[in-house]
N, C-alpha and C positions, 0 to 999 in steps of 0.2 A: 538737477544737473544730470546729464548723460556722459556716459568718458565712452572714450575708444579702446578696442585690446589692439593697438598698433600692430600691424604686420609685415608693414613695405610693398602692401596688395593694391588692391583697386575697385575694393570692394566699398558700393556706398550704401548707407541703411536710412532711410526717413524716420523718425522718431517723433512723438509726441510724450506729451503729460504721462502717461501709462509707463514711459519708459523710463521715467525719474528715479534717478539713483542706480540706474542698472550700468553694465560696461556692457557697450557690446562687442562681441568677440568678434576675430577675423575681419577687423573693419580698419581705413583709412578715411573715411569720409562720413558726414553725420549733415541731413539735412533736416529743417524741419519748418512749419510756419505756424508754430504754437506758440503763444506770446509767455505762456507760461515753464519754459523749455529753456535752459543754457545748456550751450552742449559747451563742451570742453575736449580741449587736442594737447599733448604732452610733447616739446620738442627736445634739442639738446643738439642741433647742427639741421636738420631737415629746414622745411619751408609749413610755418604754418600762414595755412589760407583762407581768410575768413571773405563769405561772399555774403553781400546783404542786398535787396530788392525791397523798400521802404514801400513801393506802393501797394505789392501784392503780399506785403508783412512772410515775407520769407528770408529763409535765411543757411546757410552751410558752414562748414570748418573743414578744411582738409587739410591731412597731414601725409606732407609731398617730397621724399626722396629723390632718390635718380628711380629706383626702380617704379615709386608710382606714377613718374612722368614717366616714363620709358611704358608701362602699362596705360598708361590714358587717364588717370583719375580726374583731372582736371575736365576732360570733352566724357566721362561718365558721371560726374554729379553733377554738371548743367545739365546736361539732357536727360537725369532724372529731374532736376528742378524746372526743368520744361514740361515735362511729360506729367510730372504726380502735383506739382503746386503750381501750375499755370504762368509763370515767373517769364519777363518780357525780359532778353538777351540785354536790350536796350536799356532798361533800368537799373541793369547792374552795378553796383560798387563793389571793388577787391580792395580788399587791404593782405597785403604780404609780408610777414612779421618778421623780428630777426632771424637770422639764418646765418650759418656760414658762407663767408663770402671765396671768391674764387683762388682768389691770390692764398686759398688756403685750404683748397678741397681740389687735392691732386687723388686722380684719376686714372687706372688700367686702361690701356688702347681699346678694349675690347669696351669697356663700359662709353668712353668717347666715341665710339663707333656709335652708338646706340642714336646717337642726337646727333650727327653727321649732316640731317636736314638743316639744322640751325647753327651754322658755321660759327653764328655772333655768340654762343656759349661758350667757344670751345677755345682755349688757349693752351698753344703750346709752345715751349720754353723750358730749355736745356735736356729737352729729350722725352719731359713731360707732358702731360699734358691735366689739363687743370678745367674743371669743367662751373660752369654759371648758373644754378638752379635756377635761380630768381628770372635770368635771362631767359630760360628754356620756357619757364612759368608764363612768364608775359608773353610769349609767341605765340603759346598756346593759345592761352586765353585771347588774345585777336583773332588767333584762327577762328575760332568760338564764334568770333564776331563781336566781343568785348572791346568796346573804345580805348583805346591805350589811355584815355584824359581820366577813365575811370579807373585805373592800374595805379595804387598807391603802395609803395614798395620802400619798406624799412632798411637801411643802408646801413646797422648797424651788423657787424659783424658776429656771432657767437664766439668765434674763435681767438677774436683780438679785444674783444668786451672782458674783461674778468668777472665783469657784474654777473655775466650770462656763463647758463653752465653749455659744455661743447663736448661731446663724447669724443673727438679729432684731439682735441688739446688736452685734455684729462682721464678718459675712457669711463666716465663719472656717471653713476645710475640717475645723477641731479636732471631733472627736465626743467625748462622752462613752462609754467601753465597758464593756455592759453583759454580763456571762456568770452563765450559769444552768444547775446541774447539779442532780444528786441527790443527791450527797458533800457 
């Protein structure tokens, strides 16, 4: 297993076997196409994003804030998974795990400002405004060139799940952990 030192960055690292058992630091993103390799992503309100390409046995995890969509991680660990694993846009599948959902991740003007391009994340109501990771997520990844039929998006809340820990609702060091191999 490989973990991340979570930072809210946009940093993505390729990992194999050699890396097992390590964290590595200053990272949001972990790819790799070693069948011997689970990486693992720790959430608690973010977006975790597991991308898998069955044909060219590859595979990523990202773990997606505002701030690492607001940096790009999602169009910098495909076009590392393009560039270092040979990985066809086209044979993509996303899965998008729970996350807090909108109706519960209100948002500073100034951080709404950030995603402006994507109008369909942004709600605003009673002065606030309340922003749609998951939404921002899926835009992206079309931009990308990701088939929206391949965008499989977990509708469960963290924030209104009690099952699920929510840093928003409890301020709790509890994660949700996320692992992702090819077995």
């Amino acid at each position: 297993m490989v973990l991340m030192e979570q930072v809210h960055g946009n940093t993505v690292v390729r990992v194999d076997n050699k890396d097992e058992g390590r964290t590595i630091k200053n990272c949001d993103a972990l790819i790799s196409n070693d069948p011997e390799v689970i990486l693992s992503v720790r959430v608690a309100d973010c977006l975790p994003i597991s991308i898998i390409d069955k044909k060219s046995h590859s595979f990523g995890l990202i773990h997606a804030g505002w701030r690492g969509l607001d940096n790009g991680i999602i169009g910098k660990t495909i076009a590392l998974m393009v560039s270092e694993l040979k990985i066809g846009i086209w044979n993509l599948k996303i899965y998008i795990g729970p996350h807090i959902c909108q109706k519960h991740y209100e948002v500073k003007s100034d951080v709404s400002e950030k995603f402006r391009e994507y109008p369909a994340s942004i709600l605003q109501k009673d002065g606030k405004d309340f922003l749609n990771l998951a939404k921002v997520a899926e835009l992206q990844l079309t931009k990308e060139g990701i088939n929206k039929r391949n965008i499989n998006i977990d509708k469960r809340c963290t924030f209104e799940d009690l099952s699920l820990p929510s840093f928003r609702r409890d301020n709790t060091s509890s994660r949700l952990n996320i692992r992702l191999s090819l077995t």
